[in-house]
C-alpha positions as CSV (number, residue, x, y, z in Angstrom):
1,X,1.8,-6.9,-62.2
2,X,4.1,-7.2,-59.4
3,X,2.9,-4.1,-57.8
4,X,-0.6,-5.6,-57.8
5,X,0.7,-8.8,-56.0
6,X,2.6,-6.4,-53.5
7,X,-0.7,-4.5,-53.1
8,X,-2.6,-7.1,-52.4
9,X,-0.2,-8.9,-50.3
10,X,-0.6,-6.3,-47.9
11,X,-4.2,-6.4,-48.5
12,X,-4.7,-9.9,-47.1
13,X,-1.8,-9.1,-44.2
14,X,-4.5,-6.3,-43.0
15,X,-7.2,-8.6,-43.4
16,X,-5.9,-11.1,-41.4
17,X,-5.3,-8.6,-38.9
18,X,-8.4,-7.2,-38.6
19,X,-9.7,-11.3,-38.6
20,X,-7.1,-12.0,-35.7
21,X,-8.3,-9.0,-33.5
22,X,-12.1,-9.6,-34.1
23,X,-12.8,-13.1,-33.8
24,X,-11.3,-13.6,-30.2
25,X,-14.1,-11.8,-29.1
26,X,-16.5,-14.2,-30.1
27,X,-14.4,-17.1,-29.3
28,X,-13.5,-16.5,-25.4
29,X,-17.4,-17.2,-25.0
30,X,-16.7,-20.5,-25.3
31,X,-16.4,-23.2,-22.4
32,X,-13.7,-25.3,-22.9
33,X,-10.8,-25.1,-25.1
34,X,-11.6,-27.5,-27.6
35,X,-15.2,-25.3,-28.5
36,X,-12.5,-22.1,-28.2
37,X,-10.6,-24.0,-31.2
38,X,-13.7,-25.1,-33.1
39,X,-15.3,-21.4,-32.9
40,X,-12.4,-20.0,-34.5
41,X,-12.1,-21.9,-37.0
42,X,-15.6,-21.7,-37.8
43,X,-15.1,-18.3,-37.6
44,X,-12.1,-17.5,-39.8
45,X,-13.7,-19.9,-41.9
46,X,-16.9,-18.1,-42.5
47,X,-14.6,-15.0,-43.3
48,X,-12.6,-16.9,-46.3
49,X,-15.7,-18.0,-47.4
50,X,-17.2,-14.5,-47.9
51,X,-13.7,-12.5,-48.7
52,X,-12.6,-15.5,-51.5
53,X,-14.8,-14.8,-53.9
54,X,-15.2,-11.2,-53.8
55,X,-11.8,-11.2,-54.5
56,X,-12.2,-13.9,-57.2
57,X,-14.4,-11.9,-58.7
58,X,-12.4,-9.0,-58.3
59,X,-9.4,-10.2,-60.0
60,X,-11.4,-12.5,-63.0
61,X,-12.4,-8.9,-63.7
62,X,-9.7,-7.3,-63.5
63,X,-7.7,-9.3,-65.7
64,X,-10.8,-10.1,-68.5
65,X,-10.4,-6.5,-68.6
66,X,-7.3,-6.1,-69.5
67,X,-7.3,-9.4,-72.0
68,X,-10.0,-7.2,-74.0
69,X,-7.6,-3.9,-74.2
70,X,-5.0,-5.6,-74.8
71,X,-3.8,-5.7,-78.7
72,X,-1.2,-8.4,-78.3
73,X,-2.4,-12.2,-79.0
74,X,0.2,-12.7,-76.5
75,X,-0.8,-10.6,-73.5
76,X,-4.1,-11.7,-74.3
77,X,-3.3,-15.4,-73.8
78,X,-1.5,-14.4,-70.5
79,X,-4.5,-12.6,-69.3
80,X,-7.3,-15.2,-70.3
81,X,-4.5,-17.9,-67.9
82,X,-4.4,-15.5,-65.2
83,X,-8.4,-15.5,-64.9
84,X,-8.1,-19.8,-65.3
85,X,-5.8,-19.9,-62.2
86,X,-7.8,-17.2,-60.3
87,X,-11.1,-19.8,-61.1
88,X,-8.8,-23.0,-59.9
89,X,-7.7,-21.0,-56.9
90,X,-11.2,-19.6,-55.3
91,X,-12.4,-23.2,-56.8
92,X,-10.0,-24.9,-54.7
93,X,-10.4,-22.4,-51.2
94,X,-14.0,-23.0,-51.3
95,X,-13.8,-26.4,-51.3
96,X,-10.6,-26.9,-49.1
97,X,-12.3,-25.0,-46.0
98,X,-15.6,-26.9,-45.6
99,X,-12.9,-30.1,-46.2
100,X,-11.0,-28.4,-43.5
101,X,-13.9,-28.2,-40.5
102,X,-15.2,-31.7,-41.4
103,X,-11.6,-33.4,-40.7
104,X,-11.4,-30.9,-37.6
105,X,-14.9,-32.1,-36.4
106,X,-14.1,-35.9,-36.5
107,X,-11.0,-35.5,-34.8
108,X,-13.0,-32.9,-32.0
């Protein structure tokens, strides 16, 4: 399990790369700093709402998979946790980013 976390830690670190180098284009269209600001967050929002659940998905599978191969009542109660926090995490990202641009749009 540890190994998957690794993996996937450098998963998101490429991600957020590949996020960081292509959204400046779009962004330095904008006039003024502040719409700069607001693009890119629109922007890397638009990505966490797309790559989020694909990943939820991802990993609900992945682990409801190995909850039904699994022969210990144990592992299995481990596994069927694992896919409740992965539903309360992409629950809570898709939520907090929409939260996010409102705050950021009464303050802009």
């Amino acid at each position: 399990m540890k190994n998957f976390f690794k993996k996937s830690k450098y998963f998101m670190q490429m991600v957020m790369f590949f996020g960081l180098v292509t959204c400046p284009t779009f962004v330095l269209a904008a006039a003024s700093p502040e719409k700069k600001v607001t693009n890119a967050l629109d922007d890397i929002t638009k990505f966490v709402m797309i790559l989020v659940p694909s990943l939820g998905v991802l990993l609900f599978s992945y682990f409801g998979l190995k909850a039904l191969s699994s022969q210990d009542a144990h592992k299995k109660s481990e596994q069927r946790s694992n896919m409740v926090d992965v539903f309360k995490y992409v629950v809570l990202i898709e939520l907090a980013a929409p939260l996010i641009n409102w705050v950021i749009g009464l303050v802009a």
